[in-house]
C-alpha positions in Angstrom: -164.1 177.2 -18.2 -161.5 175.5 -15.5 -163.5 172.2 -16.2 -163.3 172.6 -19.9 -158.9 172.8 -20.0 -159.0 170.0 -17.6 -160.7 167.8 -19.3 -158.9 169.0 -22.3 -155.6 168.5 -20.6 -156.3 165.2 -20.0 -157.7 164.3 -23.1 -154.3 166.0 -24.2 -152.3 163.9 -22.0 -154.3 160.6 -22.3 -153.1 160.7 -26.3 -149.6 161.8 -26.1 -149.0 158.9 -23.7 -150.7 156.5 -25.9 -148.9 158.2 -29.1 -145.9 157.6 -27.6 -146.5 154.3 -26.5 -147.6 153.4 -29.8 -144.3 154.6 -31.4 -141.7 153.1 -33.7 -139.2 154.5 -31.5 -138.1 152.9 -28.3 -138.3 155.6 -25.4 -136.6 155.3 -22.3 -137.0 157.3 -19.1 -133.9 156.7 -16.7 -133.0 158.2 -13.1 -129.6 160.6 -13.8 -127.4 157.9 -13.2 -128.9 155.6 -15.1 -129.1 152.8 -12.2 -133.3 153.1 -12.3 -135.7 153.0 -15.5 -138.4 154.7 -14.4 -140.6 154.5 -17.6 -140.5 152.6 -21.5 -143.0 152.8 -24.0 -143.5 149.5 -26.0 -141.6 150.1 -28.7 -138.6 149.4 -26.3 -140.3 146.4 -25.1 -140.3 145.4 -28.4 -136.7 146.2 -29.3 -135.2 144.5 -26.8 -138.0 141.0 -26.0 -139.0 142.2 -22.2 -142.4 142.9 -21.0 -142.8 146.5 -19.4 -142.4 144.7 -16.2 -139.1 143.3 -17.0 -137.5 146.7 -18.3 -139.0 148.6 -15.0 -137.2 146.1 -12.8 -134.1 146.7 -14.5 -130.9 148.9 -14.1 -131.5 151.4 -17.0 -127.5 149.8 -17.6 -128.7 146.1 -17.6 -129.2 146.1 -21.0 -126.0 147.9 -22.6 -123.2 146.4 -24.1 -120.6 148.2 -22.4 -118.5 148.7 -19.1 -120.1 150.5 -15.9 -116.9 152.6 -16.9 -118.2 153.5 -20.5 -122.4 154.0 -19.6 -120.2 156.6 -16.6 -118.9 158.5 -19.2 -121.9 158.6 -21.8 -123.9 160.1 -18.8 -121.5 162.4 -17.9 -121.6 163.5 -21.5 -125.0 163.8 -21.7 -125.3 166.0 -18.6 -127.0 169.6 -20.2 -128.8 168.7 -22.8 -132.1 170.6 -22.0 -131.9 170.3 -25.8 -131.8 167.2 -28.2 -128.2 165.9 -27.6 -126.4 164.5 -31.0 -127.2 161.3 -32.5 -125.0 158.3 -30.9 -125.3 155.0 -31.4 -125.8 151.6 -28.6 -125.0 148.1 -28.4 -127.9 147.0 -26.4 -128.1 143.1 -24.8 -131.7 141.9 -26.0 -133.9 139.6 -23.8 -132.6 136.0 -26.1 -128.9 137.3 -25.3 -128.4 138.9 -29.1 -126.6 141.8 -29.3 -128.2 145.4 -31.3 -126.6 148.6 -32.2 -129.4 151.0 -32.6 -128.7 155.1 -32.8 -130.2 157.0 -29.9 -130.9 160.5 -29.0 -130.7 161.3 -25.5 -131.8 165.0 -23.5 -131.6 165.8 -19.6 -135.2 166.6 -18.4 -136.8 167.6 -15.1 -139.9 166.6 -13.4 -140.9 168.1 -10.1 -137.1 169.1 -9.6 -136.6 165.5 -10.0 -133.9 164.8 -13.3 -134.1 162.0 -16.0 -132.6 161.1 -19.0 -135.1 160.9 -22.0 -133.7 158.1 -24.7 -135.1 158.4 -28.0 -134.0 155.4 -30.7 -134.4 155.5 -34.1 -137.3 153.4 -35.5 -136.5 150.1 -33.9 -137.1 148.3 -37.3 -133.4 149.7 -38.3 -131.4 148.3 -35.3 -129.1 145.7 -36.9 -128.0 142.6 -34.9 -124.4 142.4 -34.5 -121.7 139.4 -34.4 
């Protein structure tokens, strides 16, 4: 029976990563602070023109539109929310140097006593360019 929910929890987890992968959402898995991105599905790949690669390399704050100051205080905000946080919005600085606004939900999450922020755009098919 052990070998039956293991192989079912990997089948399990196998799909949900490739669900999400496969999403029209970007997702975005940062260190607390923001300064690391530990994790991105494609869709954020596709939002903002970098390969996986790319985005991993990258301060999870290389790619906002706004002041060390400003990213401070949205993760300061966003400190708590076990629970889906409101729905904010982003002005993110794609690969060709465009500039997006997108809404985002972000929620605190914990993994092996280890913390991360979990960003969840909305379908990246509405994120407008702007200027």
């Amino acid at each position: 029976m052990s070998d039956g929910r293991s192989t079912l929890s990997l089948v399990q987890s196998t799909l949900l990563g490739d669900a999400i992968d496969a999403s029209r959402h970007a997702i975005f898995v940062t260190s607390e602070n923001g300064e690391l991105t530990v994790a991105v599905n494609e869709g954020a790949c596709r939002l903002l023109g970098y390969s996986r690669e790319e985005l991993l390399e990258m301060s999870a704050r290389g790619h906002a539109d706004r002041t060390p100051e400003e990213m401070d205080e949205i993760y300061r905000s966003m400190r708590g929310t076990e629970h889906a946080s409101t729905r904010r919005t982003a002005r993110l600085r794609r690969k060709d140097g465009s500039v997006i606004e997108i809404g985002y939900w972000g929620s605190w999450t914990s993994v092996g006593g280890i913390g991360y922020l979990l960003t969840l755009t909305d379908p990246i098919e509405t994120a407008a360019v702007v200027g």
